[in-house]
C-alpha positions in Angstrom: 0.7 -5.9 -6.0 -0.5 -3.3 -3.4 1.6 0.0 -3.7 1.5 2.8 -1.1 -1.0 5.5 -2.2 1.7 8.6 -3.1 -0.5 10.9 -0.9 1.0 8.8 2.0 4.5 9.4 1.0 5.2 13.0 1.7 8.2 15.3 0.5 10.2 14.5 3.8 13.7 13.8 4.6 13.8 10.5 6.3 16.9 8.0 6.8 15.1 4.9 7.2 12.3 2.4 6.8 11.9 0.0 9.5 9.8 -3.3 9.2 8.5 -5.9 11.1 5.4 -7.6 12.6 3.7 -6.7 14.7 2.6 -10.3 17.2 -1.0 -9.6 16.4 -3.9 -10.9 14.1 -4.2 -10.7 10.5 -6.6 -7.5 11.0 -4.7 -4.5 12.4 -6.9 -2.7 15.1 -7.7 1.1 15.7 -4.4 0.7 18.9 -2.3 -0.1 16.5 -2.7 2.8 13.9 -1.1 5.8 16.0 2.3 3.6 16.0 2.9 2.9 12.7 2.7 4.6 9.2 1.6 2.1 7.0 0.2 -0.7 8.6 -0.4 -4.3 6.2 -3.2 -7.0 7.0 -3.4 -10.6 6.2 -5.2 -10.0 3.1 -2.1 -7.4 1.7 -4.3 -4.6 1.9 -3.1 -1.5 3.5 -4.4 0.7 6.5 -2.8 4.0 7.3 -1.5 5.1 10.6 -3.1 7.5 12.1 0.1 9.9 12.4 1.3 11.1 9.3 4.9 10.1 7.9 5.9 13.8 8.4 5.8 13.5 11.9 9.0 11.6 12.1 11.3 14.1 10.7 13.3 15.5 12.9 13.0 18.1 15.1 9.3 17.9 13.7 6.4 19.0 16.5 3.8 17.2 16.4 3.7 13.6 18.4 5.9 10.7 16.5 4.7 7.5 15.3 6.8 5.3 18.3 7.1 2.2 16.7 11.0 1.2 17.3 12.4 1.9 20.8 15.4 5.1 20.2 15.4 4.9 16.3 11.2 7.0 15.5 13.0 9.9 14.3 13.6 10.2 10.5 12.0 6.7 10.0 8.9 5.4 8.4 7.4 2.7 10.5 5.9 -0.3 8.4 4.0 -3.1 10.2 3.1 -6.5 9.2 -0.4 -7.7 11.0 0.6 -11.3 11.5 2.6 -13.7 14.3 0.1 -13.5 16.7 1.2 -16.2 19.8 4.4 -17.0 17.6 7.1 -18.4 19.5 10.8 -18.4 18.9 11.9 -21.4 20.3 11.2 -24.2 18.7 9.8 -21.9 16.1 6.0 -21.9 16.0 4.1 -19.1 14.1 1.3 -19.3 15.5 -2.4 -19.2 13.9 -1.7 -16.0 12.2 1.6 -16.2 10.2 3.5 -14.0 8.5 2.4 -14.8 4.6 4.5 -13.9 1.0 2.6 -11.1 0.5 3.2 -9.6 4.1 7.1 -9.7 3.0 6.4 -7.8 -0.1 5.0 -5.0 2.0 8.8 -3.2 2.3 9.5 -3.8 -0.8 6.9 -1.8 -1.9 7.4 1.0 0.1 10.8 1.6 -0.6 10.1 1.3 -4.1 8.4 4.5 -3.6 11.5 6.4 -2.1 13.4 8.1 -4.8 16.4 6.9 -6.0 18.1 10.2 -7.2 18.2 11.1 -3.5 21.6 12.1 -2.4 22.9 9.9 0.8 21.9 12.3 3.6 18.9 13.4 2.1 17.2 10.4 3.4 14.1 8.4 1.8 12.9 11.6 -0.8 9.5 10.4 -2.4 9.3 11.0 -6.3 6.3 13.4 -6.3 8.8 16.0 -4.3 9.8 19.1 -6.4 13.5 18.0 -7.6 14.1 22.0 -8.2 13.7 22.6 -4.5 15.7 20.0 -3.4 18.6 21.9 -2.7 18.1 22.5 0.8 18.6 18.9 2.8 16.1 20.3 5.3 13.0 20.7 3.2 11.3 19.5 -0.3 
């Protein structure tokens, strides 16, 4: 199984992980990499976005990771590479389908949120300091 290297997963209060494909190739590409945070190619490896997870918290200052229209802040974005040319109706998923391990990808990564977070702390990853958790703000 591919887990998410813990450097990747700051101390950051987040509310959500959002996942999907992406309607591309197996490979993701250099465009795609300031979108997303952790981005997931055919073979299950994993590429990291160019923007850091911390960028999504909110009121944060640096440029976000837009992957999701109205829902970037306080979210990790998580991309599958697959679905290129996939079509809806009647269901076709095209030459580059979403595979098992693609699906495992979430899994994975919210694995790595803690689960002693309070709700309203959002997505806390384990290597935070639990002693300075006090404040819902910051780690």
């Amino acid at each position: 199984m591919t887990t998410v290297p813990a450097a990747w997963m700051p101390c950051a209060a987040l509310k959500r992980i959002i996942v999907h494909w992406m309607a591309g190739s197996h490979q993701a590409k250099a465009t795609d990499r300031p979108h997303y945070h952790v981005l997931t190619e055919g073979d299950v490896s994993l590429m990291r976005g160019s923007r850091p997870i911390s960028t999504n918290v909110k009121g944060g200052q640096e440029s976000q990771a837009s992957h999701t229209l109205s829902c970037n802040t306080e979210s990790i974005g998580v991309v599958l590479s697959c679905m290129r040319v996939a079509v809806e109706r009647p269901f076709d998923a095209g030459p580059s389908p979403s595979e098992g391990g693609h699906r495992g990808t979430g899994a994975v990564v919210v694995r790595g949120a803690d689960p002693a977070s309070t709700p309203g702390d959002g997505a806390r990853n384990s290597q935070c300091d639990r002693a300075s958790r006090r404040d819902a703000h910051q780690c």
